[in-house]
VEXDOTI-327645 format. One record per atom (N, C-alpha, C): residue in three letters; atom name; x negated, y, z; residue number from 1. Coordinates in steps of 0.2 Angstrom, whole numbers. Each point is the difference from the previous one (the first is absolute). Layout:
VEXDOTI-327645
+------+------+-------+-------+-------+-----+
: code : site :  east : north :    up : pos :
+------+------+-------+-------+-------+-----+
:  ALA :   CA :     X :     Y :     Z : NUM :
...
+------+------+-------+-------+-------+-----+
This chain:
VEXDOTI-327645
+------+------+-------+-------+-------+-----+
: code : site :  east : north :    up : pos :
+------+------+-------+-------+-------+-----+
:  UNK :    N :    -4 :    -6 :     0 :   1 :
:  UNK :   CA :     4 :     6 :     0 :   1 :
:  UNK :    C :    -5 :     6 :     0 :   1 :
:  UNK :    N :     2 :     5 :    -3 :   2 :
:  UNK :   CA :    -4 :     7 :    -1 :   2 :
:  UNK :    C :     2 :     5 :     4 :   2 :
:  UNK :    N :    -5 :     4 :     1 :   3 :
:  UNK :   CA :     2 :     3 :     5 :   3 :
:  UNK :    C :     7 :     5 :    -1 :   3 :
:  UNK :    N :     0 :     2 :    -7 :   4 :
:  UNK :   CA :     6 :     5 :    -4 :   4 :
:  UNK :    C :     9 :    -7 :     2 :   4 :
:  UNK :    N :    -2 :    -5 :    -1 :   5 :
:  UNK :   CA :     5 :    -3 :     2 :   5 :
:  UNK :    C :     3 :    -1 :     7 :   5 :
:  UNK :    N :    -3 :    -1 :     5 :   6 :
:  UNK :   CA :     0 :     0 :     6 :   6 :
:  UNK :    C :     2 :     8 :     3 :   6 :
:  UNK :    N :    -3 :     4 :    -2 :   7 :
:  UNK :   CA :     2 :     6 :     0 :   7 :
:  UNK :    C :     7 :     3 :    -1 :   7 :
:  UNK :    N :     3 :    -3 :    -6 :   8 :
:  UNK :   CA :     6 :     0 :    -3 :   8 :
:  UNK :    C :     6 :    -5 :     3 :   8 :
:  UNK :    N :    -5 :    -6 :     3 :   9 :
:  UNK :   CA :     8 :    -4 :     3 :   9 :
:  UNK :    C :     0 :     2 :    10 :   9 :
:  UNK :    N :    -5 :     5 :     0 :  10 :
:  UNK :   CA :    -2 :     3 :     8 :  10 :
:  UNK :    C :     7 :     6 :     0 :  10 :
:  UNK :    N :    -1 :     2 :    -8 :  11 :
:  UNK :   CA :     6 :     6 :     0 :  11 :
:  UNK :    C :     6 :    -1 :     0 :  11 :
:  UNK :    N :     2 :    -4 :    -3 :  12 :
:  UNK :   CA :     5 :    -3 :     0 :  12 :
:  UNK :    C :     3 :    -5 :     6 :  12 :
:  UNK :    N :    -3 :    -2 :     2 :  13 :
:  UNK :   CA :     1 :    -3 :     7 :  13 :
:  UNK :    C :     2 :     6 :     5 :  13 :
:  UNK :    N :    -4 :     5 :     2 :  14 :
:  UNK :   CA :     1 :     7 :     2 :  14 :
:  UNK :    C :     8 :     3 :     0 :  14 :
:  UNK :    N :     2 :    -1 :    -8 :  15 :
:  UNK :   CA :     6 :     4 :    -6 :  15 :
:  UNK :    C :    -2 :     5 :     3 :  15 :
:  UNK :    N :    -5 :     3 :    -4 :  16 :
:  UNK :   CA :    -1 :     7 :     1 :  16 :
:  UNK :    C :     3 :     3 :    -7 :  16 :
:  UNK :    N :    -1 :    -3 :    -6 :  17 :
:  UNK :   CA :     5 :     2 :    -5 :  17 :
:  UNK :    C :     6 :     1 :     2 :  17 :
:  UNK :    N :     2 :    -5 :     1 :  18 :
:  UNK :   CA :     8 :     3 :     2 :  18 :
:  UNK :    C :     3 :     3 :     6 :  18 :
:  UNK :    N :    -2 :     3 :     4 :  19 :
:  UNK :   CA :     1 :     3 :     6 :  19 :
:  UNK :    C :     4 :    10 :    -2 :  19 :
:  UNK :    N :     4 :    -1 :     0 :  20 :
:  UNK :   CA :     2 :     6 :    -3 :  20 :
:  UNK :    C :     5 :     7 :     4 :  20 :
:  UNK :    N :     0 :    -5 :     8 :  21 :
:  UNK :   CA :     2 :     3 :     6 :  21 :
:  UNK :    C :     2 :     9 :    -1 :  21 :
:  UNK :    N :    -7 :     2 :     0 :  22 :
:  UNK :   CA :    -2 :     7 :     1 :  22 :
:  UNK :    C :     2 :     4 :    -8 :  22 :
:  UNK :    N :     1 :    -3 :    -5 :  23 :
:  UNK :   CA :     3 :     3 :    -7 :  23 :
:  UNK :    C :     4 :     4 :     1 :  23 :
:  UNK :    N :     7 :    -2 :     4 :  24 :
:  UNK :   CA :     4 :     3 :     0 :  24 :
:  UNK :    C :    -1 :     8 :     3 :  24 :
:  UNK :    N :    -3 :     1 :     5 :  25 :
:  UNK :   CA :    -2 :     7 :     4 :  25 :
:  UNK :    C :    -4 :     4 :    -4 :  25 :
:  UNK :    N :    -5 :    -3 :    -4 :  26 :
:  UNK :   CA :    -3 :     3 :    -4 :  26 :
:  UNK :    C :     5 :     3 :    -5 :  26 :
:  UNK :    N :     4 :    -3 :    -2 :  27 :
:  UNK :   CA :     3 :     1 :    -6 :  27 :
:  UNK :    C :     3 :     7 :     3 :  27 :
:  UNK :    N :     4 :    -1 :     8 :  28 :
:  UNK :   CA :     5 :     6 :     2 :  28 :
:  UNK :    C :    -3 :     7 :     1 :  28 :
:  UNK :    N :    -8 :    -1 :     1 :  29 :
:  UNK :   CA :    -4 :     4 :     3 :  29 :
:  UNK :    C :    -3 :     3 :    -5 :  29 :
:  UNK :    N :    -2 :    -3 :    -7 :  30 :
:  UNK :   CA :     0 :     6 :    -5 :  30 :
:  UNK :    C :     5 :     5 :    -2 :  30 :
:  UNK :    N :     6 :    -5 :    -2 :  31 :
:  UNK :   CA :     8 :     5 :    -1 :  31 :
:  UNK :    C :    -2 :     4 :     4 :  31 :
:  UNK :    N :     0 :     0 :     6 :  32 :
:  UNK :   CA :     4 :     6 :     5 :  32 :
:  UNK :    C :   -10 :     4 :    -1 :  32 :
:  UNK :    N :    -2 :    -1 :    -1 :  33 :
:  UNK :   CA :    -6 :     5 :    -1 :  33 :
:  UNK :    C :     2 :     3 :    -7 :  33 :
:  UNK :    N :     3 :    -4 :    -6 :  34 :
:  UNK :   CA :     2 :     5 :    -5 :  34 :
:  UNK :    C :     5 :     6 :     3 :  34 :
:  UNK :    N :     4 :    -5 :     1 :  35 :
:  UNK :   CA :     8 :     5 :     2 :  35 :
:  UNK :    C :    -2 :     6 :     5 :  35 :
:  UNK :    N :    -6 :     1 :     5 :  36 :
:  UNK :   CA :    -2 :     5 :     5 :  36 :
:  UNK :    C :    -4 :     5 :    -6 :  36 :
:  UNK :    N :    -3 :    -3 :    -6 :  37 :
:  UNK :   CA :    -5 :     3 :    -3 :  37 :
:  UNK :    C :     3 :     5 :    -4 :  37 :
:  UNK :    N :     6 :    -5 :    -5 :  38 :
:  UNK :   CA :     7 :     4 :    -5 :  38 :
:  UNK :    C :     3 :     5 :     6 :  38 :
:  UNK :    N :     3 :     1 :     4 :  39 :
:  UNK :   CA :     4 :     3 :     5 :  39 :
:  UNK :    C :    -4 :     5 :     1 :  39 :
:  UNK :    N :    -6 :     0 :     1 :  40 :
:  UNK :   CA :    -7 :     5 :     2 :  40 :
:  UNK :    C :     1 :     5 :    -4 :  40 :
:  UNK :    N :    -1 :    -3 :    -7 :  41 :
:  UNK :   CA :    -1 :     5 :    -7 :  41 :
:  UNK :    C :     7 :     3 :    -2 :  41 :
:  UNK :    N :     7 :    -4 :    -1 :  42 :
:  UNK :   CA :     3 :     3 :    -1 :  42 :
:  UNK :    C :     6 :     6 :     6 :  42 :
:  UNK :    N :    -1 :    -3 :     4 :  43 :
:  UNK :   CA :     6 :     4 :     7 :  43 :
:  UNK :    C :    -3 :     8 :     1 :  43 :
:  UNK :    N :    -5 :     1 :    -2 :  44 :
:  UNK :   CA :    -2 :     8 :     0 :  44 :
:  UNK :    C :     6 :     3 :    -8 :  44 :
:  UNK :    N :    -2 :    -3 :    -4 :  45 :
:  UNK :   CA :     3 :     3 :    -6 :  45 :
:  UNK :    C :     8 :     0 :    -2 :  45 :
:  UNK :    N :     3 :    -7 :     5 :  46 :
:  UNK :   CA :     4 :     2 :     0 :  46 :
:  UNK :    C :     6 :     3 :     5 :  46 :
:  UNK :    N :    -6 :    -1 :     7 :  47 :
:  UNK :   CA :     3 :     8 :     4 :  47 :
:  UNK :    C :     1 :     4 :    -4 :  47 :
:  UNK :    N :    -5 :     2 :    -4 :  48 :
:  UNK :   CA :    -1 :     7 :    -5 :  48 :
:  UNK :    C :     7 :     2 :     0 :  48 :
:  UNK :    N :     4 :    -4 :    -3 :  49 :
:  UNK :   CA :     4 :     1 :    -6 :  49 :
:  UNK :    C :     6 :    -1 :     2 :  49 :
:  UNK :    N :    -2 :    -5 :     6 :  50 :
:  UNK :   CA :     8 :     0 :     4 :  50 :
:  UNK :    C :     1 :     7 :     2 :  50 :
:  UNK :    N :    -5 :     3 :     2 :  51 :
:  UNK :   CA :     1 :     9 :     3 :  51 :
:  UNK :    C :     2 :     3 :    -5 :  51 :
:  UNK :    N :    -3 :     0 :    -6 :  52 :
:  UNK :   CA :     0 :     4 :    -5 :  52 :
:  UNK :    C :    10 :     0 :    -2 :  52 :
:  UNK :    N :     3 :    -6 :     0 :  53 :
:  UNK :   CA :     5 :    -2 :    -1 :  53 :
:  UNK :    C :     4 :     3 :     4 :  53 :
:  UNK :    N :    -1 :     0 :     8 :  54 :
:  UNK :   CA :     5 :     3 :     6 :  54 :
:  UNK :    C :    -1 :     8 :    -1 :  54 :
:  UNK :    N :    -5 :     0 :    -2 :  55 :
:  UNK :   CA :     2 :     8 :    -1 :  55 :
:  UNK :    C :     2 :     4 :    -5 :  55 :
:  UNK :    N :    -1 :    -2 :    -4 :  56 :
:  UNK :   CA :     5 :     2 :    -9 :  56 :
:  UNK :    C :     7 :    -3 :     7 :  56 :
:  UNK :    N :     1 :    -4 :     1 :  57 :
:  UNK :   CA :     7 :    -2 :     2 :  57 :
:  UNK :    C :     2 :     6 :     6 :  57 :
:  UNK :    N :    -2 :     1 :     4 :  58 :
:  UNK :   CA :     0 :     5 :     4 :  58 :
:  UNK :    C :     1 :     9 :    -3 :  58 :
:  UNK :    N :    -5 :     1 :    -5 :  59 :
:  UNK :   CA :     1 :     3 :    -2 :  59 :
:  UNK :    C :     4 :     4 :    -5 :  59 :
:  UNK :    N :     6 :    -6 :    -2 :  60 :
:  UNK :   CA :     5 :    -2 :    -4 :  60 :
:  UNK :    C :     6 :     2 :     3 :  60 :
:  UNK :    N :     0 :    -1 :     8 :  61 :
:  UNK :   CA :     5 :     0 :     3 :  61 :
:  UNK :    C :    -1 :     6 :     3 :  61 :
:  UNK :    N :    -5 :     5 :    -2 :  62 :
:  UNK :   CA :     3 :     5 :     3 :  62 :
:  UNK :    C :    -3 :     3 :     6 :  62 :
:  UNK :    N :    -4 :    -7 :     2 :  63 :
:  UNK :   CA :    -3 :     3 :     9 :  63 :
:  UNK :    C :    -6 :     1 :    -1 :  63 :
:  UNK :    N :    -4 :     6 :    -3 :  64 :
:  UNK :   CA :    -6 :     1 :     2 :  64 :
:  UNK :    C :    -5 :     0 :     6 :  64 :
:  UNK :    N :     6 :     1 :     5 :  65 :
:  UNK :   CA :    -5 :     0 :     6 :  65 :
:  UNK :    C :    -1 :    -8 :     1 :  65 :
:  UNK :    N :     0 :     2 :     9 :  66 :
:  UNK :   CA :    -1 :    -6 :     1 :  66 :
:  UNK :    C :     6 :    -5 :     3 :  66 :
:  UNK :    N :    -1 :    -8 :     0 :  67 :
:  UNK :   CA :     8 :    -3 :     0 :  67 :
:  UNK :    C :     1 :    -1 :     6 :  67 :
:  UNK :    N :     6 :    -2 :     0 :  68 :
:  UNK :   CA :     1 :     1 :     7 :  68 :
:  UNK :    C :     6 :    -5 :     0 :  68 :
:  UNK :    N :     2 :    -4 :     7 :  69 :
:  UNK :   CA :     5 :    -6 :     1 :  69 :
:  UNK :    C :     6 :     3 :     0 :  69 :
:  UNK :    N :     4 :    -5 :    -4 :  70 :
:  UNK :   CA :     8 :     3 :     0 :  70 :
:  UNK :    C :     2 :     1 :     7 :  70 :
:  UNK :    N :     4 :     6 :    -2 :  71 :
:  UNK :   CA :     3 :     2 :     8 :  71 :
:  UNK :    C :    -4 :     4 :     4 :  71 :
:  UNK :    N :    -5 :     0 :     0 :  72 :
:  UNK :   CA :    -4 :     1 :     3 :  72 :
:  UNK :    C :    -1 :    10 :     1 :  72 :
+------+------+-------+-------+-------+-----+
């Protein structure tokens, strides 16, 4: 027996190939580092615009100043 084969039925006795336990958390752990990544980049830009929107809207309706709670 060579030493490359010995090797190879060491490994497999092991099943170190097939051990796939910890795949799954890797897998969650990239997503959620893209999702923190996209969310980083885009939530400034579209605060931007959310604002930019409420106040055409506001200042649609008339209230320049400042808003205030019904009733109030």
């Amino acid at each position: 027996m060579t030493k490359m084969t010995k090797l190879i039925e060491v490994t497999l006795k092991l099943k170190i190939w097939k051990d796939n336990r910890g795949q799954d958390m890797v897998e969650y752990a990239l997503m959620a580092g893209f999702l923190v990544c996209a969310s980083a980049y885009t939530l400034p830009q579209v605060a931007m615009s959310i604002s930019n929107i409420l106040t055409t809207v506001i200042a649609m309706l008339g209230g320049g100043g400042p808003v205030s709670a019904p009733g109030a």
